[in-house]
C-alpha positions as CSV (number, residue, x, y, z in Angstrom):
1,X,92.0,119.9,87.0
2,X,92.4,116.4,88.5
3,X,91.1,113.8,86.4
4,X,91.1,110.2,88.2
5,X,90.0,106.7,86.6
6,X,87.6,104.3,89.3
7,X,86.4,100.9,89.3
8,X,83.0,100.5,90.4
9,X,81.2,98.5,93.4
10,X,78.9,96.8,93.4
11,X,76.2,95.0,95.3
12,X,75.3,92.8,92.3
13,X,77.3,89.5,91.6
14,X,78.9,89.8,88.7
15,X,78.2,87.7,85.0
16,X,81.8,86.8,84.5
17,X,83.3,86.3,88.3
18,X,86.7,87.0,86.2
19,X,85.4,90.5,85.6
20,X,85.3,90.7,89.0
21,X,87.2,91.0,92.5
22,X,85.0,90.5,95.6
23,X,85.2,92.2,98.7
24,X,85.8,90.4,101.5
25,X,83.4,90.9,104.6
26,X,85.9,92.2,107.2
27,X,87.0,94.8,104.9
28,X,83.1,95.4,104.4
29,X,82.8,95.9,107.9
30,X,85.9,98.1,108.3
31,X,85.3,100.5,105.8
32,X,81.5,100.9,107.1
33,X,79.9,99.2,104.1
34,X,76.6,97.2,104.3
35,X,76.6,93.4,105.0
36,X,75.5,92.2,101.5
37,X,78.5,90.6,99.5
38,X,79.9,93.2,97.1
39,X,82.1,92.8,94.4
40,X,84.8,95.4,92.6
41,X,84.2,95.4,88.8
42,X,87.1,95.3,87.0
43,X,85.9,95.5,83.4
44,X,84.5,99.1,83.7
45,X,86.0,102.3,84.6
46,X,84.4,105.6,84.9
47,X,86.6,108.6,84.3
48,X,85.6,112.0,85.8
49,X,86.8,115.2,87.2
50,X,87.8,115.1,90.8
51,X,85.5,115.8,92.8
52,X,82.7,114.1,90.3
53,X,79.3,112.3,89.6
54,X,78.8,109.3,92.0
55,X,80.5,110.0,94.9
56,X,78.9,110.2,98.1
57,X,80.7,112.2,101.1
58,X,81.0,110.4,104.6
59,X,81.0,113.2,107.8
60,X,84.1,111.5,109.8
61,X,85.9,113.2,113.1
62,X,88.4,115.8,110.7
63,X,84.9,116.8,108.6
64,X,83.3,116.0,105.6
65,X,85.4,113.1,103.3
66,X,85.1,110.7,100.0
67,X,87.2,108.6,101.4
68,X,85.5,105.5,103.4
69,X,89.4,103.9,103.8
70,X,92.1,102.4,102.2
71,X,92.1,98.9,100.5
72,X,94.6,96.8,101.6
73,X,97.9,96.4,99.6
74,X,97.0,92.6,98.5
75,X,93.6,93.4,97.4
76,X,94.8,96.5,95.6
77,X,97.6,94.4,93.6
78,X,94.6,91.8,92.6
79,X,92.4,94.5,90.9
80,X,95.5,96.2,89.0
81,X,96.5,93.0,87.7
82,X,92.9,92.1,86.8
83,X,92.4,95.7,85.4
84,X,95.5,95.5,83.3
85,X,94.5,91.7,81.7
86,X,91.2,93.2,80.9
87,X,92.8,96.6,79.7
88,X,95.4,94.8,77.1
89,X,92.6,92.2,76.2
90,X,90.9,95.5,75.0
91,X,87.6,94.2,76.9
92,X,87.9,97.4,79.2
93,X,84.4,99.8,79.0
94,X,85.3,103.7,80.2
95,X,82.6,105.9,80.7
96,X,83.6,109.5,80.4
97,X,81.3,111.0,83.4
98,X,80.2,114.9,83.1
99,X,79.9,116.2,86.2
């Protein structure tokens, strides 16, 4: 059994921007997103058994996928650090998700 920890997306802007990492459009584009401005939040995690709740499966060339891409290294290392301040603030919300 896989467990895995995600940050949610979001197309609504976020309450506290700190809470929050945006996306920026050309990597909205790239990974086949919609045009509206969308935001990672970084003060809520769900946790859930892999495959789980939530995830929506893309048909790409090799068959059927959860994977719309890969974030870049930079943006990556922005919403661990941001996780991490939020996680030892103790201000981080997991939800446990049942599949």
């Amino acid at each position: 059994m896989t467990v895995v920890t995600v940050v949610r997306v979001t197309h609504r802007p976020p309450d506290d921007r700190s809470s929050a990492v945006a996306v920026p459009s050309a990597l909205r584009r790239h990974l086949g997103l919609d045009r509206e401005a969308s935001w990672i939040i970084v003060s809520e995690v769900n946790q859930f058994v892999w495959p789980g709740p939530d995830l929506r499966s893309i048909s790409t060339p090799h068959g059927v996928s959860f994977a719309y891409g890969y974030l870049p290294t930079d943006l990556f290392e922005e919403v661990r650090r941001r996780l991490v301040v939020v996680h030892k603030a103790r201000q981080l919300r997991v939800t446990v998700r049942d599949a």
